[in-house]
C-alpha positions in Angstrom: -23.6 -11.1 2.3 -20.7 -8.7 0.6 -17.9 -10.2 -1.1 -15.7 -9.3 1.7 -17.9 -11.4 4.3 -18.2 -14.1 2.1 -14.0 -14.2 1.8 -13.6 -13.5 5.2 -16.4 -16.3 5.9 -13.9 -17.9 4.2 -11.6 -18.0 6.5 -13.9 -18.8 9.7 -13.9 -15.3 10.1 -18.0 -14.8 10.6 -18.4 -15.7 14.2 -14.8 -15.0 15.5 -14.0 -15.0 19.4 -13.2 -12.1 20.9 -9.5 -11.2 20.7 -7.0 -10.4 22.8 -5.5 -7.2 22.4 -3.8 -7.0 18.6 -0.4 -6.0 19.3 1.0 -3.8 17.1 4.3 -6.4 16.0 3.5 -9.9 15.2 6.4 -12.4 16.0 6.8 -14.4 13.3 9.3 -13.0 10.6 8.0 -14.8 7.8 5.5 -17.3 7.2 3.7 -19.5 4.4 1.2 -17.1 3.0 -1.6 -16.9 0.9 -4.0 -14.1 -0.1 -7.0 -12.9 -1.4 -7.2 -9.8 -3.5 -11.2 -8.6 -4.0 -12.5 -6.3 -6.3 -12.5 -5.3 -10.2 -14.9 -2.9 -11.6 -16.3 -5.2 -14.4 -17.0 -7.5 -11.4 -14.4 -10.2 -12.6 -12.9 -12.5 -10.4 -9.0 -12.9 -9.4 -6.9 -14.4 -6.3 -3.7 -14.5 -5.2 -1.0 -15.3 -2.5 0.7 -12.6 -0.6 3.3 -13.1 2.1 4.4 -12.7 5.6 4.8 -10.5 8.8 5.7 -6.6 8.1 9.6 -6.3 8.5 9.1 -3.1 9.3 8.3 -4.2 12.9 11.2 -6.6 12.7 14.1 -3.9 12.9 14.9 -3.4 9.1 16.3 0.5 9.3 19.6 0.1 7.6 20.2 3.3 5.7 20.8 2.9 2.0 23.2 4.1 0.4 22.9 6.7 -1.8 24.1 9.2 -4.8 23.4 12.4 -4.7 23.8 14.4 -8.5 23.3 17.7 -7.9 21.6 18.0 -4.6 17.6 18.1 -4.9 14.9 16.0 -4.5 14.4 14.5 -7.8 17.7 14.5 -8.4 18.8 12.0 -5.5 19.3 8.6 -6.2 19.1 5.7 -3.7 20.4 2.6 -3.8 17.9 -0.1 -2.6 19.6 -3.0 -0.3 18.0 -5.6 -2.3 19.4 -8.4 -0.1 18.0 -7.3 3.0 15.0 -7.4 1.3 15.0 -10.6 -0.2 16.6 -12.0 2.7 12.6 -10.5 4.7 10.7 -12.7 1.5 9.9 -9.6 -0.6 9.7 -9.2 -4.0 12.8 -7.5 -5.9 14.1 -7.2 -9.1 16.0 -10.4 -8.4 13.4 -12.5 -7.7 11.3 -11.7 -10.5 10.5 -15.9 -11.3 10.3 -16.7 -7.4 6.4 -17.6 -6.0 6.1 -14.2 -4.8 6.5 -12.4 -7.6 4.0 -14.5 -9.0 1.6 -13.5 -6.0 2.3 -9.9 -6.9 1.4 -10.1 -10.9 -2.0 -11.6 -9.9 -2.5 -9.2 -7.3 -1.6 -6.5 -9.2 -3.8 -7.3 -12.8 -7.2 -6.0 -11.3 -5.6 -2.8 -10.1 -4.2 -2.0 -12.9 -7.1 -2.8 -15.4 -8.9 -0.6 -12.7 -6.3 2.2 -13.3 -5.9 2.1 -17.5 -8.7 -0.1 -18.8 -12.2 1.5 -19.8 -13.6 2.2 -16.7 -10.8 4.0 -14.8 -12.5 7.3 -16.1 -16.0 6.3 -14.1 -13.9 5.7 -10.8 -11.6 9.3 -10.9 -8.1 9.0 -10.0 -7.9 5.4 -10.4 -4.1 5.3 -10.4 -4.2 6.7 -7.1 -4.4 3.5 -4.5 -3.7 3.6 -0.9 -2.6 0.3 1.2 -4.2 -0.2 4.4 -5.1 -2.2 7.2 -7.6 -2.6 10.1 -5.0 -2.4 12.7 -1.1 -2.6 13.2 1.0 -5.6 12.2 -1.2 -6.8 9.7 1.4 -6.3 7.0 0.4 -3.5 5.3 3.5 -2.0 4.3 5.3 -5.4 3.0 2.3 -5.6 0.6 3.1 -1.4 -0.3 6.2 -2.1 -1.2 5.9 -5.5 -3.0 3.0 -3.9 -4.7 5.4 -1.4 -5.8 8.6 -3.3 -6.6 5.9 -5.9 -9.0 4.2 -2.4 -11.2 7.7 -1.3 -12.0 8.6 -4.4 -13.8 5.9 -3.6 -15.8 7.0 -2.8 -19.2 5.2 0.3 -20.0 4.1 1.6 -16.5 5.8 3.5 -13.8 5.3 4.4 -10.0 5.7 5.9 -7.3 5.7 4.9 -3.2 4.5 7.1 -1.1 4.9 6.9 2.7 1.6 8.5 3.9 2.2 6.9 7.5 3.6 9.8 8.9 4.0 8.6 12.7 5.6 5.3 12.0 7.5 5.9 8.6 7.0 2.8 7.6 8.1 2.6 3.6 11.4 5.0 5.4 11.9 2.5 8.0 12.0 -0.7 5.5 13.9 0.4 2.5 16.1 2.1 5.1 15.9 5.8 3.2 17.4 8.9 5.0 15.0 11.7 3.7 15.4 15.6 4.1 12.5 16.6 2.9 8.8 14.9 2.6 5.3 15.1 1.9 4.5 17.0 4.9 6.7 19.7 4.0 5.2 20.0 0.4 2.2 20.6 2.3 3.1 23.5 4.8 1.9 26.6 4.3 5.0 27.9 3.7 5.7 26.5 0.1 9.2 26.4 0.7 9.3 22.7 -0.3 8.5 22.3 -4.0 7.1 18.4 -4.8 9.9 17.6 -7.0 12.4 18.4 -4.6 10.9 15.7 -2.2 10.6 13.0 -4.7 13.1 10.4 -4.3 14.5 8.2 -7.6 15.9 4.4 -6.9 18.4 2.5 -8.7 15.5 0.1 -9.3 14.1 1.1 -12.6 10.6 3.2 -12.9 10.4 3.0 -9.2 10.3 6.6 -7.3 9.7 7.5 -3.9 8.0 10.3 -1.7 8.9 9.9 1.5 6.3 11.1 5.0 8.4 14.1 5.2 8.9 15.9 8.7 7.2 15.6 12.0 3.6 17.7 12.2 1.3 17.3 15.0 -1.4 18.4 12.4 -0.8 16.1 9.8 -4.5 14.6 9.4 -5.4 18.8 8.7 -3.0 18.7 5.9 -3.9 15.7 4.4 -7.4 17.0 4.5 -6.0 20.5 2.8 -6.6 22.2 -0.4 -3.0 21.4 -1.2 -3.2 18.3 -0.6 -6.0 17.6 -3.1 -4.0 19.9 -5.5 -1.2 17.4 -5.3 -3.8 14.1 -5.8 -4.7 16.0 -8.8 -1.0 16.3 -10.3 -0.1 13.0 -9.5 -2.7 11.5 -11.2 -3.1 13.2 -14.1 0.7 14.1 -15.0 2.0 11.1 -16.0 -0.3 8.9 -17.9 1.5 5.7 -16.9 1.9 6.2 -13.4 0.7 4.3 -10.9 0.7 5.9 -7.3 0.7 3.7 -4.5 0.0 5.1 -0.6 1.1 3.3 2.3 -1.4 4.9 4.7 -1.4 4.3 8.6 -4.0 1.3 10.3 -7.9 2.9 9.5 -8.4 2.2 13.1 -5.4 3.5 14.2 -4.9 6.6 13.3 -7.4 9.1 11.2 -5.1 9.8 8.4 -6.3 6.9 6.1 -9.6 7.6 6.0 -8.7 11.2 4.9 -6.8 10.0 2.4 -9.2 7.4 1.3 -11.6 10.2 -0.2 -8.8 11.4 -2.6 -8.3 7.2 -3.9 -9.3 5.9 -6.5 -8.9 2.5 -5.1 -8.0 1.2 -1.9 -6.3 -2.5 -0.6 -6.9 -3.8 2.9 -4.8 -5.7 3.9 -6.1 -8.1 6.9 -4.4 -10.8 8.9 -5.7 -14.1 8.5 -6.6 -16.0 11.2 -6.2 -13.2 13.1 -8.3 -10.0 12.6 -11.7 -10.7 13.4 -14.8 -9.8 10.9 -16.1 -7.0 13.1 -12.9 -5.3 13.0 -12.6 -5.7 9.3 -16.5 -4.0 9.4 -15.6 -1.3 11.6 -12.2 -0.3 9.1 -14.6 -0.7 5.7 -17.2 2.2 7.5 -13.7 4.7 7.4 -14.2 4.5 3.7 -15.9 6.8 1.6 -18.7 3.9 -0.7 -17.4 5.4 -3.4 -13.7 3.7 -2.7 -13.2 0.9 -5.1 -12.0 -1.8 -2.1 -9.8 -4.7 -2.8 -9.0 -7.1 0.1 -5.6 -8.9 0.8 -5.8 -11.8 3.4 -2.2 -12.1 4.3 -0.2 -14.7 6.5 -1.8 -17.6 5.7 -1.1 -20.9 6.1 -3.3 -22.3 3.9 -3.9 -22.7 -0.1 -6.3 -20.8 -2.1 -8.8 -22.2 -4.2 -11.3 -20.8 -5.9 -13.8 -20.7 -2.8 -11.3 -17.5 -1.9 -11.8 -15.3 -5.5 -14.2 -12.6 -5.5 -14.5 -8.7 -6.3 -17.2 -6.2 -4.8 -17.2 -2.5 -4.8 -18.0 -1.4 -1.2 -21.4 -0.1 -0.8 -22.3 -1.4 -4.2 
């Protein structure tokens, strides 16, 4: 039994019923969470509590404000509306001594040994990791961006968000970001759209942003695209202390994520607990390449975690 089963067994997740339909927006704005994160390389053992339903299905698509010094990508600064946020249970500068920010640091420790320690060189682009789910409304995107918000308060690390679910704009939609340009038009053929220009800065420190970028009805082809590895390349191996994080559309969904999932170095699944059944858990895990480093989240849950819920496992391994 794989370290996923045995979490998921967990969780009374081995002989589940069959479901109804998952619907792609779960009701509940927030609830009492707790989490599982699975996977180091060195085979260690972690755990932690993550929270609640995914505003981005609950209508959070405020603009931000923003400041613009001297037009261009990079050069655009947005304002983050950390109240909204706060106000949805995620993790800010603010509420850098609340429960969830504590959730975040423990969730966040394996992935980044993973990215800097001594065996990031073995794994290839280990600063690269894309967030994921099974199916919609599992919360995928709340964990992106929490994720996100806990690495920049590192001291000596930075990173950037990038919204790689290009039908639903998710990280857009939740940190309410009016974007021109995105990574879709990096990609085009007609290079008219240089990668800094698309980059985003925020007002919270050491956090950037790349947003999805315009509609394309081909957008799996250019994630699969010679540019497209080009820019995995340059993000991981231009800034030394970066730490990319993609919020990729469901695995079962749509067939973007498991496009991207080739170019990871890690990957975090996010599942729903007491929801998604093991079988649909089984069917996302065979989108991913067994070289994927795979860490697993178990989000919306009710219940504690104890040490019956730590483990780590490379998929396939």
């Amino acid at each position: 039994m794989s370290i996923i089963e045995k979490a998921l067994d967990k969780q009374g997740k081995n002989k589940p019923p069959e479901p109804p339909e998952l619907p792609a927006v779960h009701e509940e704005k927030q609830a009492e969470a707790g989490a599982i994160i699975g996977r180091a390389v060195d085979g260690s053992v972690n755990t932690a509590q993550a929270a609640a339903s995914d505003p981005v299905e609950s209508g959070l698509s405020e603009p931000a404000s923003s400041n613009t010094a001297g037009g261009g990508g990079s050069q655009r600064i947005v304002t983050i509306n950390v109240r909204r946020l706060e106000a949805a249970g995620m993790l800010t500068p603010s509420t850098a001594r609340s429960q969830i920010a504590e959730e975040y640091r423990i969730i966040k420790r394996p992935l980044l040994v993973n990215a800097f320690g001594g065996g990031a060189a073995a794994l290839g682009n280990a600063n690269l990791i894309m967030v994921t789910s099974a199916m919609p409304g599992e919360g995928k995107t709340f964990c992106s961006v929490n994720l996100a918000m806990s690495i920049a308060m590192e001291l000596e690390r930075t990173v950037l968000l990038v919204d790689a679910d290009m039908a639903q704009l998710s990280v857009t939609k939740l940190l309410g970001i009016e974007a021109e340009y995105g990574l879709t038009d990096v990609l085009r053929d007609d290079n008219s759209v240089r990668l800094k220009d698309a980059l985003i800065r925020t007002d919270v420190p050491k956090l950037t942003l790349l947003p999805a970028g315009s509609h394309y009805h081909q957008s799996t082809e250019l994630l699969a695209s010679d540019a497209m590895h080009r820019i995995a390349d340059e993000l991981s191996q231009r800034y030394s202390d970066r730490i990319v994080i993609f919020d990729a559309p469901p695995l079962l969904a749509a067939s973007q994520a498991s496009v991207l999932a080739h170019l990871m170095g890690q990957v975090v699944l996010v599942v729903e607990a007491e929801w998604t059944p093991q079988h649909i858990v089984g069917e996302a895990l065979l989108n991913l390449g067994t070289e994927n480093v795979v860490g697993v989240i178990i989000n919306k849950t009710r219940q504690a975690v104890g040490k019956e819920y730590y483990g780590y496992g490379r998929y396939g391994g």
